[in-house]
C-alpha positions in Angstrom: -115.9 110.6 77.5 -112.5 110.4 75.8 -109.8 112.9 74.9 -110.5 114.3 71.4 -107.2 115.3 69.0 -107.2 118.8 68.0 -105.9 119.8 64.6 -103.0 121.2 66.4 -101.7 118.0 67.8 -101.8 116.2 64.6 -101.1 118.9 61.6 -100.7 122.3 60.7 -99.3 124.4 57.9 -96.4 125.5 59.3 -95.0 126.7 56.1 -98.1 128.8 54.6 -98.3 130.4 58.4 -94.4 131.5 58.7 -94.6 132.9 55.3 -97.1 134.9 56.4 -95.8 135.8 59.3 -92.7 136.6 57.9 -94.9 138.9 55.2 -96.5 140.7 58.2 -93.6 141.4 60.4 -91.9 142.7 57.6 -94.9 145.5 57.4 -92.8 148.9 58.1 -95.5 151.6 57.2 -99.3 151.7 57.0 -100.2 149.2 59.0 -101.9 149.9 62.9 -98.8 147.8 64.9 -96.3 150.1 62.9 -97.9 153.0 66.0 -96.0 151.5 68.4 -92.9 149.2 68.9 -93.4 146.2 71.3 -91.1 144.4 72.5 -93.2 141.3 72.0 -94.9 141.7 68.5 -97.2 138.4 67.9 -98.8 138.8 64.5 -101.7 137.8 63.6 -101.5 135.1 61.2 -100.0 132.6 64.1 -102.3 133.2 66.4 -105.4 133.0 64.1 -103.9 129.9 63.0 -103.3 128.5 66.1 -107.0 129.3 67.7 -108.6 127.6 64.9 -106.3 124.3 64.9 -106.4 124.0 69.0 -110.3 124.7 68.8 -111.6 122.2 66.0 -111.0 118.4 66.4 -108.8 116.9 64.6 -110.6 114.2 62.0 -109.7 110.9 63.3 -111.2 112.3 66.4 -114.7 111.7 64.6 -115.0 108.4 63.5 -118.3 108.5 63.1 -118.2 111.0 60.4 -114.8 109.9 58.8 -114.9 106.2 59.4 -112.0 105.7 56.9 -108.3 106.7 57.1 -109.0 108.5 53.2 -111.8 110.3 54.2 -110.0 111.6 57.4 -106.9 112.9 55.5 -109.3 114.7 53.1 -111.3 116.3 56.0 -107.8 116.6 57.6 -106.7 118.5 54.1 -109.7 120.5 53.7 -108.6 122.0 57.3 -105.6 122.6 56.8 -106.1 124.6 53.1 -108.9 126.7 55.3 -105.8 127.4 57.7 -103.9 128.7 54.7 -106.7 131.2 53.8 -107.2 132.2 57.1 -103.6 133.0 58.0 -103.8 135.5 54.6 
């Protein structure tokens, strides 16, 4: 069975994620990592982004559902806009 492309290796949001990561790091009060200072701080919105692009396959790794290079880059868009709301 072949290799299948992840999201990850072909596309990802990188600007919707570091604005929110910027947003969350910036968090000084109210939220549960203001408790304690690490010295390594990895916020949320990277990682969930990153799980979800290194776990789902990437379109063209389909072509039996997306047989076409349009049809990929909408399934590919449609990921990628769910990456954006889950990053939020």
């Amino acid at each position: 069975m072949p290799d299948r492309k992840k999201l990850i290796e072909v596309a990802l949001p990188l600007e919707a994620i570091n604005k929110e990561f910027s947003r969350e790091k910036s968090i000084r009060h109210g939220h549960p990592s203001t408790l304690h200072l690490w010295w390594a701080r990895r916020p949320l919105a990277s990682c969930r982004a990153v799980l979800f692009a290194s776990l789902v396959d990437d379109p063209s790794a389909r072509p039996d559902e997306f047989p076409t290079e349009e049809l990929q880059e909408q399934e590919r868009q449609r990921l990628l806009e769910l990456i954006e709301k889950l990053v939020k």
